[in-house]
N, C-alpha and C positions, 0 to 999 in steps of 0.2 A: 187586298186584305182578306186573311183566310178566316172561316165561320170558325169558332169554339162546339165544339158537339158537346162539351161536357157542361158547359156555360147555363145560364138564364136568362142570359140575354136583359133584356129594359127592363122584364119582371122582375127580376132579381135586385138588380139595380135599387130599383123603386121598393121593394121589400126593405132591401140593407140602408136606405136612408129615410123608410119609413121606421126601425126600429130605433134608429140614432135620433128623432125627434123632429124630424128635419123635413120638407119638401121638394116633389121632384115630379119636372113635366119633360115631354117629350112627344116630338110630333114633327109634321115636315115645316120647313123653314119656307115662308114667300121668296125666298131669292133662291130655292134650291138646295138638294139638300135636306139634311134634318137637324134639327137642335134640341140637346139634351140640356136639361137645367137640373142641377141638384142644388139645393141650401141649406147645411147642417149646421148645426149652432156649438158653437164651442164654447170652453169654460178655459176660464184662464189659470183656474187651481190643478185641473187635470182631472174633475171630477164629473162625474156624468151627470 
């Protein structure tokens, strides 16, 4: 897997689904590994 130089990498991540309403962790994983979790909330009208 090639790095993004242009990227933000998890900060970003976490910014862009901290603006959506949403939560988001990330860290290493006990079995190895890391685990990213986002959960943004959606609307069913299409409204924010």
């Amino acid at each position: 897997m090639c790095a993004n130089k242009h990227g933000h990498g998890l900060a970003g991540m976490a910014e862009r689904v901290s603006l959506l309403g949403g939560d988001f962790d990330a860290g290493p994983d006990p079995r190895g590994g890391w685990t990213v979790t986002a959960t943004i909330p959606r609307t069913t009208d299409g409204s924010q």
